[in-house]
C-alpha angles and dihedrals in degrees: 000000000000121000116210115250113229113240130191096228109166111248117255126248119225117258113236129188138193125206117204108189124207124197101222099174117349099269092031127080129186098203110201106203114194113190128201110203104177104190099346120130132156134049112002142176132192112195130189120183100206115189127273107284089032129125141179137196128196111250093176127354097170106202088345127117103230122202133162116193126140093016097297124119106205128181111186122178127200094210112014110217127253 
């Protein structure tokens, strides 16, 4: 039997996002995400589910991976930044 070893770890903040959303065109948006992190590091993903007809491209994705596939736009970074 192994018995779990405490650890001090600091306690996460919550990650919060804002969306700000632009009419380009009338059918077209340009959606801006800010993310505030707080303490977080490592792996992350930021996922978004957009209706059916609906597409997105990446306008800038900084150190993400940006994919789009069943209507889900998804930016996952190995690393997130500090």
């Amino acid at each position: 039997m192994t018995t779990p070893t405490p650890t001090s770890a600091t306690p996460l903040t919550p990650i919060t996002c804002t969306r700000q959303i632009l009419n380009n065109t009338g059918s077209e948006f340009t959606v801006e995400i800010k993310m505030s992190k707080g303490n977080i590091s490592g792996f992350a993903k930021l996922q978004e589910t957009l209706p059916v007809g609906c597409t997105a491209t990446v306008v800038q994705a900084g150190s993400a991976s940006f994919t789009f596939a069943e209507q889900k736009a998804k930016f996952v970074w190995v690393n997130i930044p500090t």
